[in-house]
VMD Tcl script that draws the C-alpha trace (Angstrom):
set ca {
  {21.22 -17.11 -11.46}
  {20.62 -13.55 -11.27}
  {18.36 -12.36 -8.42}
  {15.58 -10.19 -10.14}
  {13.14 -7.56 -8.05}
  {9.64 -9.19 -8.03}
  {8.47 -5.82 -9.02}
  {10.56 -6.50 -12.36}
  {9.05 -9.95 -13.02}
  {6.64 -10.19 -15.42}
  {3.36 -10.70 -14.41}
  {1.07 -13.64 -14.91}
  {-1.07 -12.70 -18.00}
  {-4.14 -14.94 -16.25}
  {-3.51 -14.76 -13.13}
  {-6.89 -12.65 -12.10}
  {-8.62 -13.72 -14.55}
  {-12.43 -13.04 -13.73}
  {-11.43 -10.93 -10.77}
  {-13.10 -7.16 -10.18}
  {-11.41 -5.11 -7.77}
  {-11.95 -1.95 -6.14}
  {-9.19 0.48 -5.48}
  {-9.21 3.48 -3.74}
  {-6.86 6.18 -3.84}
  {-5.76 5.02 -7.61}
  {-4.95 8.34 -9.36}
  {-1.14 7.69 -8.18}
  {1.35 6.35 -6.36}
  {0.42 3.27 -4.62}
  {-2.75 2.69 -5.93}
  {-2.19 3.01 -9.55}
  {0.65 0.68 -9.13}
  {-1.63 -1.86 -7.92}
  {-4.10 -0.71 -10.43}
  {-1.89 -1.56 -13.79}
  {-1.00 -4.90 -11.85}
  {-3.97 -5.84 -11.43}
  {-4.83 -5.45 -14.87}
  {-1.60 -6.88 -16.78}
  {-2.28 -10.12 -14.34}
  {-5.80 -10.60 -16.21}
  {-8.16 -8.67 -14.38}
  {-10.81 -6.17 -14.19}
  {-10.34 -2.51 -11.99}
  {-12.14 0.35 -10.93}
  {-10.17 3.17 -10.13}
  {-11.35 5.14 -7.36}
  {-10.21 8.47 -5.84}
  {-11.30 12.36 -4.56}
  {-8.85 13.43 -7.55}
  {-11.35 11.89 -10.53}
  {-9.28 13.59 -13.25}
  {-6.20 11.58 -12.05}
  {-8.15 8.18 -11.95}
  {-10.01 8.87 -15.29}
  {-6.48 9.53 -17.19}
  {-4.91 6.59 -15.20}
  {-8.00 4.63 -16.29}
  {-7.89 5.64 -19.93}
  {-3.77 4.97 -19.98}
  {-4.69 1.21 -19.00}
  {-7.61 1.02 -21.16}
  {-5.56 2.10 -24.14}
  {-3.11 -0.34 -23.48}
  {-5.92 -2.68 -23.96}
  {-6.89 -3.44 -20.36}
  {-10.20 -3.21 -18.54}
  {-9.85 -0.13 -16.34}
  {-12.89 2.32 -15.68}
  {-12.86 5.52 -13.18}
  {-14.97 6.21 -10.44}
  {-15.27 9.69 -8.03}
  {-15.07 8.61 -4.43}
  {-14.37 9.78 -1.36}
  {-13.65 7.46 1.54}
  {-14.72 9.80 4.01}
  {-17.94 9.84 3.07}
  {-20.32 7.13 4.04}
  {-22.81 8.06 0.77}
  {-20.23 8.05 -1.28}
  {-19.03 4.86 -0.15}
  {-22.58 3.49 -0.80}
  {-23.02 4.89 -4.57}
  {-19.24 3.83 -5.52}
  {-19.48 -0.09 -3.95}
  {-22.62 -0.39 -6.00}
  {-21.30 1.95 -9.58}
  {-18.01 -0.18 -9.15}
  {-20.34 -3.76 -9.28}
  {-22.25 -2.56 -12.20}
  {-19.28 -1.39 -14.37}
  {-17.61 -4.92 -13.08}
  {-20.93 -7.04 -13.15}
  {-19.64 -8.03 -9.44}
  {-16.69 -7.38 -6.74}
  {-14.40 -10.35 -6.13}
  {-12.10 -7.77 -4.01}
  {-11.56 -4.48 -2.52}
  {-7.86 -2.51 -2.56}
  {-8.48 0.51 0.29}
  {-5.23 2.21 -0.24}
  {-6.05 6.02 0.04}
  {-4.52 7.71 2.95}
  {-3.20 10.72 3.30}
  {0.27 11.90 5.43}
  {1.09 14.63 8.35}
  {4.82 15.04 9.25}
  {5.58 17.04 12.38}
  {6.59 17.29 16.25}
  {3.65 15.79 18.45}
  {3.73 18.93 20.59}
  {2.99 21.19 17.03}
  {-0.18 19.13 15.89}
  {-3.64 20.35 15.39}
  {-6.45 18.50 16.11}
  {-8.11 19.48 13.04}
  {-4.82 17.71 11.19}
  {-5.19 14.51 13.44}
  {-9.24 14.58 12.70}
  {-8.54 14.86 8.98}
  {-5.77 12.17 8.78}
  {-7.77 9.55 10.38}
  {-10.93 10.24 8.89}
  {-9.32 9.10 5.10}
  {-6.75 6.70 7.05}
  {-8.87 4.97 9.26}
  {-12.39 5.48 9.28}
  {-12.07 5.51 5.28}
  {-11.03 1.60 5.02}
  {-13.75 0.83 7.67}
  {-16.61 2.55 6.16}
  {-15.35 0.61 2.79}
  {-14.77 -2.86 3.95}
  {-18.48 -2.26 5.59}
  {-19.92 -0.94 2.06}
  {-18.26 -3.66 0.29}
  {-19.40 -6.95 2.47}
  {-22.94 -6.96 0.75}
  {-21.53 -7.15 -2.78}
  {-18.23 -9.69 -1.71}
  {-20.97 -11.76 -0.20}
  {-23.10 -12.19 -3.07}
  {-19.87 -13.07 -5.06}
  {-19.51 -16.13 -2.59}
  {-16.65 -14.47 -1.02}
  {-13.64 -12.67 -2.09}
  {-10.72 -10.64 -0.54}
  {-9.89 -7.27 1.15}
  {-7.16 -5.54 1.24}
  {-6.13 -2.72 3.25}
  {-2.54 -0.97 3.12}
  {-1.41 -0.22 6.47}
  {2.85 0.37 7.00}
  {5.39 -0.23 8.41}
  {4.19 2.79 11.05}
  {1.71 0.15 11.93}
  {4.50 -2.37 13.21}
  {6.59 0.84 15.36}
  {6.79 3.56 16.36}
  {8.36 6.50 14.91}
  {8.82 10.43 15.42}
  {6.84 13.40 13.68}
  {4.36 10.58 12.54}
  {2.16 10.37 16.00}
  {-1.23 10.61 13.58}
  {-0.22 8.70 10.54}
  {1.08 5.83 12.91}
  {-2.04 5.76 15.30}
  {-4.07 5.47 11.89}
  {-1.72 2.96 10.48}
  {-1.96 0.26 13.77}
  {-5.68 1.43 13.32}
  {-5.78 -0.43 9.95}
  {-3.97 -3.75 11.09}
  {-6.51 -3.61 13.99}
  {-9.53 -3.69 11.52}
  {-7.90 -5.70 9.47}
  {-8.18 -8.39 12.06}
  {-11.41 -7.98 13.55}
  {-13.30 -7.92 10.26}
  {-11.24 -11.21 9.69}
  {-13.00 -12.67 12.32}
  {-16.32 -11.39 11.17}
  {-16.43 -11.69 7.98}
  {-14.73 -15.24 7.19}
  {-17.89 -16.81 7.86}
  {-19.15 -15.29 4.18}
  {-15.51 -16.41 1.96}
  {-14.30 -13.05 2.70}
  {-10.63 -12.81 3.10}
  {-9.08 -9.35 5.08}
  {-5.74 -8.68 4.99}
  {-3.08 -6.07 5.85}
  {0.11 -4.85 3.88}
  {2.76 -2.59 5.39}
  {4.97 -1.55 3.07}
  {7.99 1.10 4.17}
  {7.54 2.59 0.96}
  {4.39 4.47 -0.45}
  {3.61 7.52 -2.69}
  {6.48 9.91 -2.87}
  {4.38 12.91 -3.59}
  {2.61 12.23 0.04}
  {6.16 13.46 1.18}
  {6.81 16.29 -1.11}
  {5.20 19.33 0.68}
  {7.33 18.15 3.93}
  {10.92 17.61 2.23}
  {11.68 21.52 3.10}
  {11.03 20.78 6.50}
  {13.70 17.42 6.67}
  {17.38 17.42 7.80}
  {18.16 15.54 5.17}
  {21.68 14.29 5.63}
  {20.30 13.17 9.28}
  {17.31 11.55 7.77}
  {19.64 9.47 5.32}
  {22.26 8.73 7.80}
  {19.94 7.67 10.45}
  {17.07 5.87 8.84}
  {16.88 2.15 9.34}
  {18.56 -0.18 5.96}
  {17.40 -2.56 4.22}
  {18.71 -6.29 5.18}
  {18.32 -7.51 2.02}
  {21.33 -7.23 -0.62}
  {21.36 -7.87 -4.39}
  {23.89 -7.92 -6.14}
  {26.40 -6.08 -3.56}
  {23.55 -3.08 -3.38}
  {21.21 -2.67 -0.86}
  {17.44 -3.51 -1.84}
  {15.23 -1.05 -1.20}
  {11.36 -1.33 -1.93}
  {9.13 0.21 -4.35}
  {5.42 0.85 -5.33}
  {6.14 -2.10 -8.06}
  {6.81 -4.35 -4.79}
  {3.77 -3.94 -2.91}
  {1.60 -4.09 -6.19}
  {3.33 -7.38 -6.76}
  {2.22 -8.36 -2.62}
  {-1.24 -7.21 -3.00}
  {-1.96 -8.65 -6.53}
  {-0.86 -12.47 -4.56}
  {-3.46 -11.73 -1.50}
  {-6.55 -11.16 -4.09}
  {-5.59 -13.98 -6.58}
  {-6.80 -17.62 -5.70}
  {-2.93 -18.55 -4.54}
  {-3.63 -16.63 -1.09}
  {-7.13 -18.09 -0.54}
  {-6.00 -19.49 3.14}
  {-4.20 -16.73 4.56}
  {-7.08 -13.58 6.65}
  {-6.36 -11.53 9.47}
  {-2.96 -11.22 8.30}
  {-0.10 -8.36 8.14}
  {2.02 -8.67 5.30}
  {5.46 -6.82 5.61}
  {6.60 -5.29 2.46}
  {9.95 -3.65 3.98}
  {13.26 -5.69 2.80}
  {13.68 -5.94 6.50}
  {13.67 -2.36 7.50}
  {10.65 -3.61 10.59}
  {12.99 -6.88 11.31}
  {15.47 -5.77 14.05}
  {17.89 -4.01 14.77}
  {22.06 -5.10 12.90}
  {24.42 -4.54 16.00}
  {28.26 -4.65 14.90}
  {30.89 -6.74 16.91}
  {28.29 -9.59 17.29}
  {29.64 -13.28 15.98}
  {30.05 -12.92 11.71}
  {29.55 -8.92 11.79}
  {30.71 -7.57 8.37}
  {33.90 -5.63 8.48}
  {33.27 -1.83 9.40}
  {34.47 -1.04 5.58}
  {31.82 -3.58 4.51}
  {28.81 -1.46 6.67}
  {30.18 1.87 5.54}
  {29.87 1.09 1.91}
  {26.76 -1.05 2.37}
  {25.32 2.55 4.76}
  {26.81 4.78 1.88}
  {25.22 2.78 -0.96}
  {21.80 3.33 0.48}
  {22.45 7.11 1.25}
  {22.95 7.21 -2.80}
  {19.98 5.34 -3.60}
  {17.79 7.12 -0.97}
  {19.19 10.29 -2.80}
  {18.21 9.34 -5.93}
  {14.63 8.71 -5.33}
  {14.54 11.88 -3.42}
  {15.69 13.73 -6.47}
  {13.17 11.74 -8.89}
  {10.50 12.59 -6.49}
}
mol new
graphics top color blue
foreach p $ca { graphics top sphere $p radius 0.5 }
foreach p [lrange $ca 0 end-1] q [lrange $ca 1 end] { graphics top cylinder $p $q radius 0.2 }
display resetview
């Protein structure tokens, strides 16, 4: 049998049936991943983002294709905002079974060389973003009986990694609210999770790619255990739509407070050579080489 990627796989056509979900940060990337995903699997999205031209075309693309998809102008930062988009989203829906906060945005750069108005600025949509929305959300989940959150963290949530001091304090941030609203909130139906994928929108890298050493980056950045067909698996947007679209459908309806790692082992451990059954060095080298390309690849797409 030939091993597929989940993000391949077809979705369930009724899988969300009757479910109306909230997601910020849809006008790419991530979010409108999750967005068509949502959709194809039978349900019924509100695309939310700062960038309401991208939403409204991403919204119209899905609608077209004969899904129900409207746009919304939201900014996480923004506690009104919050308040007038929770309640536009549940009259365009007629109800909110589940809320997707995915915006964030990235910094890149040496500890020593950040400015506080960069750290204030990342955490404010990173952090404080998903908590003002899982707070503007509860009212509207509760009268629904219950439903699901979900917020993206990474796999910066899990370690710790250089030039990403900010977007790594806001990403353990998320896992952190995550469970504490868990323990709040599960007395209403309301299920909070956490997904850390190691891959999000490529454009959140773009204006920093000048600034990489790239060969270094490749050589040095951690692979993926996982290996299909003799390649190395690495993850995509498709792959944490696929994780996300699970945790709001009734198949997930026991699991809160949770991290779910979306990584093909990057956040597992560490692969240490001479150990008992170690591949043959000409094994790694091709296996190391074989990601270099892929990573390469994406790069170039990107």
């Amino acid at each position: 049998m030939i091993a597929h990627k989940p993000s391949d796989a077809t979705p369930d056509p009724e899988r969300l049936t009757g479910s109306k979900v909230l997601i910020t940060g849809a006008a790419q990337g991530v979010g409108a991943a999750i967005a068509a995903r949502v959709v194809s699997s039978g349900g019924a999205v509100v695309l939310a983002d700062v960038n309401f031209e991208g939403v409204e075309q991403r919204a119209a693309e899905l609608s077209d294709a004969g899904g129900s998809a409207s746009a919304i102008l939201l900014d996480v930062t923004d506690d009104a905002s919050w308040a007038s988009g929770v309640e536009r989203a549940t009259e365009i829906l007629g109800g909110l079974t589940s809320l997707v906060n995915n915006a964030a945005i990235l910094h890149l750069g040496p500890l020593e060389d950040m400015a506080a108005d960069h750290v204030e600025a990342l955490l404010r949509v990173n952090l404080l973003g998903p908590t003002l929305g899982v707070r503007a959300a509860t009212s509207a989940l509760r009268d629904n009986g219950g439903g699901s959150i979900v917020n993206i963290s990474s796999v910066a949530g899990l370690e710790g990694r250089n030039a990403t001091v900010a977007y790594t304090a806001s990403k353990w941030g998320v896992r952190g609210l995550t469970k504490a609203a868990a323990m709040e909130l599960g007395r209403y139906g309301i299920r909070v999770n956490a997904v850390c994928p190691s891959m999000g929108n490529p454009d959140m890298f773009a204006p920093f790619v000048d600034s990489f050493e790239l060969n270094e980056f490749m050589r040095t950045s951690p692979e993926p255990a996982l290996v299909q067909n003799g390649r190395p698996r690495e993850t995509d947007v498709g792959d944490v739509a696929t994780m996300v679209t699970w945790l709001i459908s009734d198949e997930a309806t026991m699991c809160t407070g949770a991290d779910f790692v979306v990584d093909t082992g990057w956040s597992a451990g560490s692969y240490i050579a001479g150990m008992p059954g170690w591949e043959s060095e000409g094994e790694r080298v091709e296996q190391q080489q074989a990601t270099v390309r892929n990573r390469r690849a994406a790069a170039d797409q990107a």
